[in-house]
C-alpha positions as a Python dict, from the first residue, in 0.01 Angstrom:
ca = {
    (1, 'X'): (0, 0, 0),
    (2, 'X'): (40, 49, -396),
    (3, 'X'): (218, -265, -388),
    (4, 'X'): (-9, -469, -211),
    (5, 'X'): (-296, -298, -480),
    (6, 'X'): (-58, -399, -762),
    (7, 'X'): (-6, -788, -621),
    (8, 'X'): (-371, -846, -628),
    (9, 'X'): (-436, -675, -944),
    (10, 'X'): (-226, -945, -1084),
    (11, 'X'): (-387, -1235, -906),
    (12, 'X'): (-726, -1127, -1057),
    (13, 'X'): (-574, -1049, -1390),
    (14, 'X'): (-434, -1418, -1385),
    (15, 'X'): (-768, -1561, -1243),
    (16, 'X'): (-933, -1351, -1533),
    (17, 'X'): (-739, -1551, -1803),
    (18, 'X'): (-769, -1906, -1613),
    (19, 'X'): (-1111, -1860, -1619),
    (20, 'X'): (-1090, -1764, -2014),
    (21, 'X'): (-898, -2059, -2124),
    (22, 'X'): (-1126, -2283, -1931),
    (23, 'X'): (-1436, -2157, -2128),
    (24, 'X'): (-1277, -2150, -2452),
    (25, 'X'): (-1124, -2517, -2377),
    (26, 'X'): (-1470, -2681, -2275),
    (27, 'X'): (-1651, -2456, -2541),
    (28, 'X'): (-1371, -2655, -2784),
    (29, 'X'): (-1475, -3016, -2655),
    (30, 'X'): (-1846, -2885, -2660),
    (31, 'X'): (-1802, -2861, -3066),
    (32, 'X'): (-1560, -3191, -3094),
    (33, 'X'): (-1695, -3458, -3382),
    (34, 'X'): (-1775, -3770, -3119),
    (35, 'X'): (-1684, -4065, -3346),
    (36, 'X'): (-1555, -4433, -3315),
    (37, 'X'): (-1259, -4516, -3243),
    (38, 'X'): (-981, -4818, -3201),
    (39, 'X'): (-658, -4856, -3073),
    (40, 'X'): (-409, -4992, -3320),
    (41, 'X'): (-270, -5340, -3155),
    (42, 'X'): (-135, -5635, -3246),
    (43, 'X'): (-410, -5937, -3426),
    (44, 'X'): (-492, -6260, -3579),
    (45, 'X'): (-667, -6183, -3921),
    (46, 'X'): (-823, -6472, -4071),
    (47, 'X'): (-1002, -6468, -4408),
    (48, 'X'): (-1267, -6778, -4377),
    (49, 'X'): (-1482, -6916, -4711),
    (50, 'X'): (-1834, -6994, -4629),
    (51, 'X'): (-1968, -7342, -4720),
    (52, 'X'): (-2184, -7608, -4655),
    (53, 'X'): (-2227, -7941, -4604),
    (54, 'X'): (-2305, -8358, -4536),
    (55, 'X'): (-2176, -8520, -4222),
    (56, 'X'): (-2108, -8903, -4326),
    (57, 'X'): (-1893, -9166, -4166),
    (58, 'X'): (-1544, -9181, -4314),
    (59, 'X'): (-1588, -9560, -4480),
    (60, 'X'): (-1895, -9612, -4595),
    (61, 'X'): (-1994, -9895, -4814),
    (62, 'X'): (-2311, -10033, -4967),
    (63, 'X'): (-2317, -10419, -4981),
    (64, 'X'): (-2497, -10545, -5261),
    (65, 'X'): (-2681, -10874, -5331),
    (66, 'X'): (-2449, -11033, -5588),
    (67, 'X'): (-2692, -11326, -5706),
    (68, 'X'): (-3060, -11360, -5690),
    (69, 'X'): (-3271, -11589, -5457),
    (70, 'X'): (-3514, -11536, -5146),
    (71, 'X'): (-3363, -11439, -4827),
    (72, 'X'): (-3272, -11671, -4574),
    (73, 'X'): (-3187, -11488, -4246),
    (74, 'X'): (-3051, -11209, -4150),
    (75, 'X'): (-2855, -11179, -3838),
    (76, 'X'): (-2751, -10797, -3804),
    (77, 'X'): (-3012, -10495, -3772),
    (78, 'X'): (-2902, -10117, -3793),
    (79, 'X'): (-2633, -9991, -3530),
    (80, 'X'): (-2481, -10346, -3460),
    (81, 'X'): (-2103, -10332, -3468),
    (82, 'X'): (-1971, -10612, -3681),
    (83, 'X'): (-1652, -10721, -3786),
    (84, 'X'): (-1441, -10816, -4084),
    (85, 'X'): (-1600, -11152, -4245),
    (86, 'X'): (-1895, -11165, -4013),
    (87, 'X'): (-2230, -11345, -4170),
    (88, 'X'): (-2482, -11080, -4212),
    (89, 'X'): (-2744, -11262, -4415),
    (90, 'X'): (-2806, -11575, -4646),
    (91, 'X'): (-2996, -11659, -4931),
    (92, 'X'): (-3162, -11942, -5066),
    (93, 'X'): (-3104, -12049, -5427),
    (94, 'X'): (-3133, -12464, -5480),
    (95, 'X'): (-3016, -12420, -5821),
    (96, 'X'): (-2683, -12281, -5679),
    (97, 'X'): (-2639, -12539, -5490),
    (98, 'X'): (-2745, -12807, -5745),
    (99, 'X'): (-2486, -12694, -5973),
    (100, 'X'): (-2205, -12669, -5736),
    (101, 'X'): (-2262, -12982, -5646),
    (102, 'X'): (-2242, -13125, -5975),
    (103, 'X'): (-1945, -12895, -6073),
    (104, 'X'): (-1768, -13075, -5815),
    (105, 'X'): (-1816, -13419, -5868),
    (106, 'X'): (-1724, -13344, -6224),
    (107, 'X'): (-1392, -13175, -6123),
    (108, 'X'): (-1359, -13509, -5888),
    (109, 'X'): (-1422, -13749, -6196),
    (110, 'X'): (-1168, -13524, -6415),
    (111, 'X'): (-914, -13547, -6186),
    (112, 'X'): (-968, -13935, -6158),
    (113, 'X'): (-929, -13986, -6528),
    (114, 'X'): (-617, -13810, -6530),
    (115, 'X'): (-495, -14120, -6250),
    (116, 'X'): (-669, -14341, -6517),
    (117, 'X'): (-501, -14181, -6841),
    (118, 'X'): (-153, -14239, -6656),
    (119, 'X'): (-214, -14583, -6622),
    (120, 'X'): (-318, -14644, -6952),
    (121, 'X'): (-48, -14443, -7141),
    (122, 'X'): (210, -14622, -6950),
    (123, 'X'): (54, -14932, -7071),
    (124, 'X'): (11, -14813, -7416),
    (125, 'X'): (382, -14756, -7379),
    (126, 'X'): (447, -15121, -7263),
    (127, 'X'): (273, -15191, -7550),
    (128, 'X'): (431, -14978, -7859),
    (129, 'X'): (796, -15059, -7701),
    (130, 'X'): (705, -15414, -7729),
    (131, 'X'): (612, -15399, -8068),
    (132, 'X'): (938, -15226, -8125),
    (133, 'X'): (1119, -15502, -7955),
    (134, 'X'): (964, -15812, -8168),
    (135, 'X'): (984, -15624, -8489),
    (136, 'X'): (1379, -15553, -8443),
    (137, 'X'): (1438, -15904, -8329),
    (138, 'X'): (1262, -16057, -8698),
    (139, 'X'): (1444, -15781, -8873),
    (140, 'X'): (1753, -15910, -8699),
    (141, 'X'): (1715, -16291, -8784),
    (142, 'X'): (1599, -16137, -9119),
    (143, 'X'): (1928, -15986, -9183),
    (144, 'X'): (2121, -16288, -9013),
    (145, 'X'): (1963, -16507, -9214),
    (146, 'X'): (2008, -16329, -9575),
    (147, 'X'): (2400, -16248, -9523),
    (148, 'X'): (2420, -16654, -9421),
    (149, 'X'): (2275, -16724, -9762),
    (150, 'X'): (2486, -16438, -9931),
    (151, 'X'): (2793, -16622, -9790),
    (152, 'X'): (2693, -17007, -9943),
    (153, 'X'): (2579, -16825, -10272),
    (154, 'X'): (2937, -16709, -10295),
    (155, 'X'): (3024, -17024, -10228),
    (156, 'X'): (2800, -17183, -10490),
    (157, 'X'): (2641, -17351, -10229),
    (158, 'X'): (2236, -17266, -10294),
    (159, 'X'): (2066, -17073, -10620),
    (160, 'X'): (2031, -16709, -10682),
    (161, 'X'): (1678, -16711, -10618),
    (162, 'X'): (1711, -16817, -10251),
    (163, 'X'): (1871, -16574, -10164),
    (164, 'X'): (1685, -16307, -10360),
    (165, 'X'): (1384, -16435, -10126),
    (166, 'X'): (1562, -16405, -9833),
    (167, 'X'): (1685, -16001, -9921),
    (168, 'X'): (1301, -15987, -10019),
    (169, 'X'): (1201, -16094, -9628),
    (170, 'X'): (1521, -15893, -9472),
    (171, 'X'): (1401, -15573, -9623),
    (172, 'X'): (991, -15624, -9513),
    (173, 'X'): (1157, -15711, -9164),
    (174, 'X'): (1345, -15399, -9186),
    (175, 'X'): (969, -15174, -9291),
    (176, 'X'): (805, -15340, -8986),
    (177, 'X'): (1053, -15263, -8740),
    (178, 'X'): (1058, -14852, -8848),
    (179, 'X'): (700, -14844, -8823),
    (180, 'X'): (724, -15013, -8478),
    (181, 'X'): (939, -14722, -8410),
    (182, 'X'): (769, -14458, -8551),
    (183, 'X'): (481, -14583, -8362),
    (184, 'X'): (655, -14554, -8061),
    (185, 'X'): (699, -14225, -8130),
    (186, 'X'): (392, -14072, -8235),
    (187, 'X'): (233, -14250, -7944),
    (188, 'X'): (482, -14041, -7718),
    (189, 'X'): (359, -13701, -7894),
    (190, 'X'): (25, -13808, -7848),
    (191, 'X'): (21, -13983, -7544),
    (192, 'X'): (-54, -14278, -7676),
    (193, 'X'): (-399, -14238, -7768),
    (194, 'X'): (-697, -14045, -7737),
    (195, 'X'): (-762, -14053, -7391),
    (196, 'X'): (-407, -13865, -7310),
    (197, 'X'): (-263, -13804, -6992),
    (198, 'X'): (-231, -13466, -7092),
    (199, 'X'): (-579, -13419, -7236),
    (200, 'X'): (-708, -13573, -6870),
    (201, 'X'): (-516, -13294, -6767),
    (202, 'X'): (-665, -13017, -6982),
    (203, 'X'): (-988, -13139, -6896),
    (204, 'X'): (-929, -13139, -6514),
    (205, 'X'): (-806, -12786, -6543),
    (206, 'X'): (-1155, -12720, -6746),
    (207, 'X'): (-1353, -12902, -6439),
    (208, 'X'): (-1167, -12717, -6182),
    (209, 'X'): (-1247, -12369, -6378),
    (210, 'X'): (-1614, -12453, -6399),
    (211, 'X'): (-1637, -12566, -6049),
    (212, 'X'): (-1488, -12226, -5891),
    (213, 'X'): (-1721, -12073, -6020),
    (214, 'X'): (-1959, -12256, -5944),
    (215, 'X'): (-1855, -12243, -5596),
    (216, 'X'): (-1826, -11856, -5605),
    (217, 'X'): (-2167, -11820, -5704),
    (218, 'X'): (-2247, -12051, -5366),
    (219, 'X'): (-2031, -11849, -5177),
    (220, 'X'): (-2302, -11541, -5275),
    (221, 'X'): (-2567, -11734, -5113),
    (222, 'X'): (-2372, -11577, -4762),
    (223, 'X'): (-2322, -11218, -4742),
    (224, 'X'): (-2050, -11123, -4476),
    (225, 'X'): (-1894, -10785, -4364),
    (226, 'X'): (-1645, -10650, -4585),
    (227, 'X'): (-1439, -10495, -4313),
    (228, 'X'): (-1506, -10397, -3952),
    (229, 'X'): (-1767, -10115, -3889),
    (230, 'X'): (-2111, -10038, -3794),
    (231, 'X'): (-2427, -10165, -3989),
    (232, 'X'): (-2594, -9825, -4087),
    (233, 'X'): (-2919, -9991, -4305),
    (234, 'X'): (-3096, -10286, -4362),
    (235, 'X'): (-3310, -10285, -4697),
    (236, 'X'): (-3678, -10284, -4602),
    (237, 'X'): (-3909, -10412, -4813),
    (238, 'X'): (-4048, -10234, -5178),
    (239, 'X'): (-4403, -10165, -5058),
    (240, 'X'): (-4375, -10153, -4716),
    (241, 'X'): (-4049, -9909, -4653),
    (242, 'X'): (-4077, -9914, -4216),
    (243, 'X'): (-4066, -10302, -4268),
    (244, 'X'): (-3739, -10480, -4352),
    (245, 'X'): (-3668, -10758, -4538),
    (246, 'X'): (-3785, -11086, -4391),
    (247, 'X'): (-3695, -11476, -4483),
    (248, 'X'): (-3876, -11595, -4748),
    (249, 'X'): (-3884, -11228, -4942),
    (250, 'X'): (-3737, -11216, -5301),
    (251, 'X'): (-3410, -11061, -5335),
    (252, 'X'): (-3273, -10934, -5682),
    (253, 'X'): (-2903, -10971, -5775),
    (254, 'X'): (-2738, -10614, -5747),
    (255, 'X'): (-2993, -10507, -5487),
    (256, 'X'): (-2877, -10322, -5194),
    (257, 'X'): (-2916, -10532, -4850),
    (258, 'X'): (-2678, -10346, -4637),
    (259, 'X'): (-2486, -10014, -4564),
    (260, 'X'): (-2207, -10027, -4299),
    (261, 'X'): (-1968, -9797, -4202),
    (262, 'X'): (-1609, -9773, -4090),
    (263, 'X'): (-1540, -9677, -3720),
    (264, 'X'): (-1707, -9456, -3507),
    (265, 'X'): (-1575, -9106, -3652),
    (266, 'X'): (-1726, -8912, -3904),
    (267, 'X'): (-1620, -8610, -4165),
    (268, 'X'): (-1775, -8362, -4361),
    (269, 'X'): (-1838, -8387, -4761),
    (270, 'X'): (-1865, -8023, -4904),
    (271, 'X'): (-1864, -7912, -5287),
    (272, 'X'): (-1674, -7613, -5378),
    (273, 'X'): (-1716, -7383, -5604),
    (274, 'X'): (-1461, -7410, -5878),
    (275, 'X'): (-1356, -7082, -5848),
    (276, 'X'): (-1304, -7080, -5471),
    (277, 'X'): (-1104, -7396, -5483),
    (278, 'X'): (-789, -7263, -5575),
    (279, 'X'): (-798, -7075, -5216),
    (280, 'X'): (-830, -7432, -5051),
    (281, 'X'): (-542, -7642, -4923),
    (282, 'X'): (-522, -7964, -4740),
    (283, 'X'): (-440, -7879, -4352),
    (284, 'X'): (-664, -7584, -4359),
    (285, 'X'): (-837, -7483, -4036),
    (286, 'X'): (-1232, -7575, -4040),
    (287, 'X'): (-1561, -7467, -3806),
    (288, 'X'): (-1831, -7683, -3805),
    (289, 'X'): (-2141, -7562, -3732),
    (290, 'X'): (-2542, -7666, -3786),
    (291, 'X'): (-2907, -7561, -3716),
    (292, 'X'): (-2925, -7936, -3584),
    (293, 'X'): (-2662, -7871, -3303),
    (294, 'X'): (-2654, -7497, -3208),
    (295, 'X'): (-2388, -7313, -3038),
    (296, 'X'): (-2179, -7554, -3047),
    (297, 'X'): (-1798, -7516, -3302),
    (298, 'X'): (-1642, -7759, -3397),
    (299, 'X'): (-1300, -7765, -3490),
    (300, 'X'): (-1179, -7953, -3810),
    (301, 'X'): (-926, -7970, -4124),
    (302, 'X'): (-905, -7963, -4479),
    (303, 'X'): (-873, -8369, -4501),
    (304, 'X'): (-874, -8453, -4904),
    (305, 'X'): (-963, -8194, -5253),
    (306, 'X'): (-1090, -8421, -5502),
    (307, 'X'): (-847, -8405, -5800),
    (308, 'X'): (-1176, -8334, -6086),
    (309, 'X'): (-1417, -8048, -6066),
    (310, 'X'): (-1765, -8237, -6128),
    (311, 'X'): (-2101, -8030, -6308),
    (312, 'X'): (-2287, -7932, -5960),
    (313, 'X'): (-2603, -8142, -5842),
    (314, 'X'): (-2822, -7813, -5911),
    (315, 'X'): (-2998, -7924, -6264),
    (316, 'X'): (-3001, -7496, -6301),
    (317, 'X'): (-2690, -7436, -6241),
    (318, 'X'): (-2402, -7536, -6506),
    (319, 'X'): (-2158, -7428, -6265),
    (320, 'X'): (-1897, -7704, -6113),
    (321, 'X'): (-1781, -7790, -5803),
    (322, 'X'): (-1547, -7995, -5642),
    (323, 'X'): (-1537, -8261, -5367),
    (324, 'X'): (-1363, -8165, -5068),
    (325, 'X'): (-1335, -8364, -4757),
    (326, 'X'): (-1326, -8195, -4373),
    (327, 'X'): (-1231, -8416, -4105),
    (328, 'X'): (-1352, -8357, -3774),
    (329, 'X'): (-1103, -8337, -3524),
    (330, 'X'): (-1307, -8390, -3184),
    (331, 'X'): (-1627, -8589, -3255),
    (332, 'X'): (-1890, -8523, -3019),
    (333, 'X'): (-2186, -8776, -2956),
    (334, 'X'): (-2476, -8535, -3087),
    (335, 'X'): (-2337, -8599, -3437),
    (336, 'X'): (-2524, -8819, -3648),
    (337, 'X'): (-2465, -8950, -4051),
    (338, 'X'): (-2677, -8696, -4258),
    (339, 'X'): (-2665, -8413, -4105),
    (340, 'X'): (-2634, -8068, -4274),
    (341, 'X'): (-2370, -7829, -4148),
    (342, 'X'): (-2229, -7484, -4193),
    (343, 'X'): (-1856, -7462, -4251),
    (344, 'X'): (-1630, -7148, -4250),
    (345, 'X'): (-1301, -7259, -4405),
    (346, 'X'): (-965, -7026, -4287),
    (347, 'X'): (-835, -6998, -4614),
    (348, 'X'): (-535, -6725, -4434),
    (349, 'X'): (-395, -6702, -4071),
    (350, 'X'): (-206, -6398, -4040),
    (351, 'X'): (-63, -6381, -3665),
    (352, 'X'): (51, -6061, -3498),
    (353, 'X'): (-79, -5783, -3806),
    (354, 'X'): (-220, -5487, -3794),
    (355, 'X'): (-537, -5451, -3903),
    (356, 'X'): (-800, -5205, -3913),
    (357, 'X'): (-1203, -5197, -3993),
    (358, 'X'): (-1291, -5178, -4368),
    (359, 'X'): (-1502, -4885, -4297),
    (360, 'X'): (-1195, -4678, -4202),
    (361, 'X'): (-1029, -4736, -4519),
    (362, 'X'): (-1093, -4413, -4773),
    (363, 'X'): (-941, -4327, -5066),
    (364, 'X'): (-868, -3981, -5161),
    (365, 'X'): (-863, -3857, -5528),
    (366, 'X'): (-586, -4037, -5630),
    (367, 'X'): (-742, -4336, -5527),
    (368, 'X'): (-484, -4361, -5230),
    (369, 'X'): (-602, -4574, -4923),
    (370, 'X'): (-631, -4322, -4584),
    (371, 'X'): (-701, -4372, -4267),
    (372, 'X'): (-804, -4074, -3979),
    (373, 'X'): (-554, -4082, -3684),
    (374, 'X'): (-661, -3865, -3409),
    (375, 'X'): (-336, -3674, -3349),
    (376, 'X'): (-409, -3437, -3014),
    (377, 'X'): (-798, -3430, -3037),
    (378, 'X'): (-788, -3397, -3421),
    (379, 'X'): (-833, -3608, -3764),
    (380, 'X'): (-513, -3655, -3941),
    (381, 'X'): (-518, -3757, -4217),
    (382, 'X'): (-246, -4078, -4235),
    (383, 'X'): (-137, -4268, -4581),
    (384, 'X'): (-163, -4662, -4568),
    (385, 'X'): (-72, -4964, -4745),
    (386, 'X'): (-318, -5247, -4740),
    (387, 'X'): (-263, -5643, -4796),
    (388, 'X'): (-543, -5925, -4731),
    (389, 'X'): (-930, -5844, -4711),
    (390, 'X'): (-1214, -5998, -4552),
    (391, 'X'): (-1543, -5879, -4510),
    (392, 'X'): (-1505, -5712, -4173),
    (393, 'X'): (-1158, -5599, -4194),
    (394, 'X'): (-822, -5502, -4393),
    (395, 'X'): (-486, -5567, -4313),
    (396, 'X'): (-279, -5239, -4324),
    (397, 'X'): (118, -5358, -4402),
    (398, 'X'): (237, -4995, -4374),
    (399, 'X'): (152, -4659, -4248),
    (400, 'X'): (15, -4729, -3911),
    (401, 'X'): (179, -4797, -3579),
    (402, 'X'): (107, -5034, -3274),
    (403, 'X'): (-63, -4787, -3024),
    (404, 'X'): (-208, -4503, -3261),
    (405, 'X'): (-584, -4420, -3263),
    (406, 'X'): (-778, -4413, -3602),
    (407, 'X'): (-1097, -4311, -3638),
    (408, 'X'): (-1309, -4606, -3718),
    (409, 'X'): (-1616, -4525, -3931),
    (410, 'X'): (-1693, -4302, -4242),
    (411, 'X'): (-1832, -3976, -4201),
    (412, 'X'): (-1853, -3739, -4464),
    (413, 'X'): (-1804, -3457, -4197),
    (414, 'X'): (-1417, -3525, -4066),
    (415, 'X'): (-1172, -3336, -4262),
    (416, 'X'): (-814, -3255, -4193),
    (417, 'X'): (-814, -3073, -3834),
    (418, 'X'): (-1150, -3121, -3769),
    (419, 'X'): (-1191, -3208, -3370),
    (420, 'X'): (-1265, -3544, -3240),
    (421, 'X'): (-1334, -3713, -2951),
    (422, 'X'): (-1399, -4103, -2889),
    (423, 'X'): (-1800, -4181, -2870),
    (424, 'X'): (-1944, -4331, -2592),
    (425, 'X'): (-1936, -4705, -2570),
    (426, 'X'): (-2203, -4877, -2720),
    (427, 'X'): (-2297, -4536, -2902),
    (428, 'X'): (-2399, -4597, -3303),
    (429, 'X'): (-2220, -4510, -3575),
    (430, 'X'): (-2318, -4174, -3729),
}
């Protein structure tokens, strides 16, 4: 009997003290801190720089008027695909066309005078050698005849005199037949003449000049397609901008008739701040977004960085910026040349990192980063290294391990020990 009084003494002794730790436990999660929490695991952190800018086709040219006149026709109108050469337009200028006509029948009579100078300087030639020939042949019967009468003087056979007249008619033979040949031979310098072969020549050359470009300036009178593309513009008229130009209207030289553009693709232009650039790298990852096409992201890359930083198109600003280039790597149909866009540029990509809010970063009094790990229902307080920001979240390099719980939100409150437990989803932070 007194042991069966003792056994259930026990039992209620141990019920006694069941019951006991039970109230103090849920009396102890009663009183635990509810705060935010996260998991430590694994992540992509990304750092992206905000800008903004123009969609535009990739090639896009203006083509200008390059000589004045009234227009002729146009064959093209906005969205027509053309290709490399095509006519787009004329002009009328009858002057042009007067004077390249005229430029080349000049370059045609040049080039028959140089036919014309050949002929003659080959007769001019004819002519000089000829001369050359008839005065050798008296100085030869000249000479013949004066040693004939040297030999008889010797021989007593005529008077001094004779043949003193005879040396006298040797030696003006003789003065003839060099300038015969020094004819000849300024007549080959000069090509015998003024009207030269090779002054035909330089004037030909002159003609043929003159008459390119007068045949250039013709050529203006047809404005073709610099390369293959799409016709973006047509100029419309000064007064009347919803009406385009028609035949007959005035055009100016240097005024702009067309725009056309290179493919179907477009990119983005966007300036950069100067002192963002440096974080900016060809190959970078891009998201396009817009007002004009909501919800929709598209993906792109850093294409081209213009190599000069240029004063920024804000007149208040004296601030400069610099040119960078996104292409678009999928280019859906919605897309349109002008639009204004958003883009976030991914200036890092740091796969498989941890990384924790920047609200659970503190720093203690010697400014070391901490972080609250909740170690058996209770803040610890953990020491971390930190790396790359953005503006939601740090990258912790040490102090933290894949799978450990940190406390994610400041509250003056938590100190070492205090007890914790993980907030309700969707609760706010204190």
């Amino acid at each position: 009997m007194q042991k069966r009084t003792r056994t259930l003494l026990i039992i209620a002794g141990a019920l006694v003290v069941i019951v006991a730790i039970a109230l103090v436990s849920g009396r102890g999660k009663e009183n635990s801190l509810a705060v935010k929490t996260q998991k430590i695991a694994l992540t992509t952190f990304d750092t992206k720089l905000p800008e903004s800018g123009v969609i535009q086709h990739p090639g896009t040219q203006t083509i200008p008027a390059m000589i004045s006149g009234n227009l002729g026709r146009l064959y093209v109108r906005a969205g027509d695909p053309v290709q490399a050469g095509q006519l787009l337009a004329t002009i009328d200028n009858p002057t042009l066309e007067s004077t390249a006509a005229g430029s080349s029948a000049d370059y045609e009579s040049a080039i028959a005078n140089v036919s014309s100078a050949q002929v003659n300087s080959q007769n001019a030639k004819v002519q000089y050698e000829a001369s050359v020939a008839t005065a050798k042949s008296a100085y030869d019967e000249a000479r013949r005849i004066y040693m004939a009468d040297v030999n008889l003087y010797n021989n007593k056979a005529i008077a001094r005199n004779q043949v003193d007249m005879d040396r006298a008619k040797m030696d003006q033979a003789k003065v003839q037949y060099d300038q015969a040949e020094r004819q000849l031979q300024l007549g080959a310098v000069s090509g015998y003449g003024q009207n030269s072969v090779e002054f035909a020549k330089a004037s030909a050359i002159k003609s043929r000049i003159l008459d390119a470009q007068s045949q250039q300036q013709l050529g203006y009178t047809r404005i073709v397609a610099p390369f293959s593309g799409v016709i973006q513009t047509v100029a419309t008229q000064p007064a009347d901008a919803l009406r385009t130009l028609q035949t007959g209207d005035p055009i100016t030289q240097g005024q702009a008739i067309f725009t056309i553009a290179s493919g179907n693709g477009f990119i983005v232009k966007a300036q950069v701040d100067e002192q963002d650039v440096i974080n900016v790298k060809v190959g970078q990852k891009v998201v396009i977004t817009g007002e004009d096409f909501p919800g929709h992201n598209i993906p792109g890359h850093i294409a081209d960085i213009a190599p000069v930083a240029v004063r920024s198109t804000d007149a208040s600003s004296t601030a400069k910026q610099v040119l960078t280039t996104v292409a678009i790597d999928a280019t859906p149909s919605f897309l349109k040349d002008g639009m204004s866009t958003d883009l976030d540029i991914y200036t890092e990509h740091l796969p498989h990192v941890v990384s924790v809010p920047n609200v659970a970063i503190l720093k203690d009094k010697k400014n070391a980063s901490y972080v609250w790990v909740i170690v058996n229902g209770h803040a610890a307080k953990r020491i971390v290294a930190t790396g790359l920001s953005n503006d939601a979240s740090t990258v912790v390099t040490r102090g933290l391990n894949v799978g450990d719980v940190i406390i994610a939100e400041k509250n003056p409150a938590i100190v070492e020990g205090t007890a914790v437990k993980p907030a309700p989803a969707g609760s706010p932070s204190p």
